[in-house]
C-alpha positions as CSV (number, residue, x, y, z in Angstrom):
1,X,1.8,-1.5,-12.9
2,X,-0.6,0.4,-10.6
3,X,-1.7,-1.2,-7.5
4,X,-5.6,-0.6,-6.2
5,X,-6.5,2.4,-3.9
6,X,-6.6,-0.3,-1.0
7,X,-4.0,-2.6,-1.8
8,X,-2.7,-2.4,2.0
9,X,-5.8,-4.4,3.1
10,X,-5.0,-7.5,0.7
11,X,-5.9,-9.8,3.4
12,X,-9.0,-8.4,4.3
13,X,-10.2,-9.3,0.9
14,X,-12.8,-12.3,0.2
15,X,-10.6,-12.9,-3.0
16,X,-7.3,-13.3,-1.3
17,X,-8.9,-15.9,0.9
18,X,-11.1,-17.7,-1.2
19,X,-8.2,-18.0,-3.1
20,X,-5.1,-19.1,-0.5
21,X,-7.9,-21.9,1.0
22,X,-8.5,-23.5,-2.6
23,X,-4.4,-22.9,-2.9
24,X,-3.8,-24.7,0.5
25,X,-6.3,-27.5,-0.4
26,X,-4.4,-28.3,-3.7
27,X,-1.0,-28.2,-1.7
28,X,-2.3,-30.6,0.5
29,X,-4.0,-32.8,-1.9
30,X,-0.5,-33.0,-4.0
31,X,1.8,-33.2,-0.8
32,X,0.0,-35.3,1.0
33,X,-2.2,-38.0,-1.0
34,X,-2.6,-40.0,2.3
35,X,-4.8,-37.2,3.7
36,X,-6.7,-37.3,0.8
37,X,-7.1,-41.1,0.2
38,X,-8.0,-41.2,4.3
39,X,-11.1,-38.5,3.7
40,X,-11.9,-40.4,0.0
41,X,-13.0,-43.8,1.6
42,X,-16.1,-42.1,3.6
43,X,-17.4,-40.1,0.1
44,X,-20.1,-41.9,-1.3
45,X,-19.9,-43.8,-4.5
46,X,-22.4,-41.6,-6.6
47,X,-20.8,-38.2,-5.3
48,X,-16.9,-40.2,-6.1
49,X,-18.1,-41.2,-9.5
50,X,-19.5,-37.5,-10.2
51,X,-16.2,-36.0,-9.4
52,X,-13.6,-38.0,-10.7
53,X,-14.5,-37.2,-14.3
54,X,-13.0,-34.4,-16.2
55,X,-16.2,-32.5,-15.9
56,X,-16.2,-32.7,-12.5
57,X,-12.6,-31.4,-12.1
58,X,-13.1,-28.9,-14.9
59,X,-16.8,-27.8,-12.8
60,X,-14.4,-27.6,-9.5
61,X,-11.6,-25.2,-10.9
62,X,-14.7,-23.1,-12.6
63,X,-16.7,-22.9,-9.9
64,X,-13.5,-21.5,-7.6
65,X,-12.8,-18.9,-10.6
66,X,-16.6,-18.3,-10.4
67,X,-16.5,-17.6,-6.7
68,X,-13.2,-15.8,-6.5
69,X,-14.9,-13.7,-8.9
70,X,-18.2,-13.1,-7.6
71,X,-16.5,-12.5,-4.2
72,X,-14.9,-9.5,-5.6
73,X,-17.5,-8.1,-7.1
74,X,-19.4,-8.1,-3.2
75,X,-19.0,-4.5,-1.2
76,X,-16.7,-5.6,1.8
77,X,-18.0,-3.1,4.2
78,X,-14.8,-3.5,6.5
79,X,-12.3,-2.5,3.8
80,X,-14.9,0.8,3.1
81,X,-14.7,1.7,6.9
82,X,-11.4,2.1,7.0
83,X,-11.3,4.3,3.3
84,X,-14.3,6.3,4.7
85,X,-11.9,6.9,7.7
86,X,-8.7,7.7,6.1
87,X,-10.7,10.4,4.6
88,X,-12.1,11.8,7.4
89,X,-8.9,12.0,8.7
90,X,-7.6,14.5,6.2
């Protein structure tokens, strides 16, 4: 296995942190249902009844793929800086 060029900068990327929020949020949702049942009650009927279907949980999951993805397809100009740096350096 071969890491990337600028694996160092992991948690500079959009990808890493797109996915440890959507990671946190299913922590808490399965840890802690109270949290969730708390912020449920104020959700609108419509938008409850659009999401609690499998479509809406299978739209959810593919739409964080989808943005995970896209996100890593995006020039991050901070982690370029620093590579356009480490080569001015040498």
């Amino acid at each position: 296995m071969k890491l990337v060029d600028n694996w160092k900068d992991w948690w500079k990327m959009w990808t890493i942190r797109i996915n440890i929020i959507f990671g946190i949020l299913l922590t808490i949702l399965s840890q802690f249902p109270e949290v969730f049942m708390q912020l449920w009650v104020i959700v609108p009927d419509q938008i409850k009844e659009s999401i609690m279907t499998t479509e809406g949980i299978t739209f959810a999951f593919i739409a964080a793929l989808v943005i995970s993805s896209v996100a890593r397809l995006i020039k991050q100009e901070k982690l370029h800086k620093k590579e356009s740096e480490d080569l001015e350096d040498k």
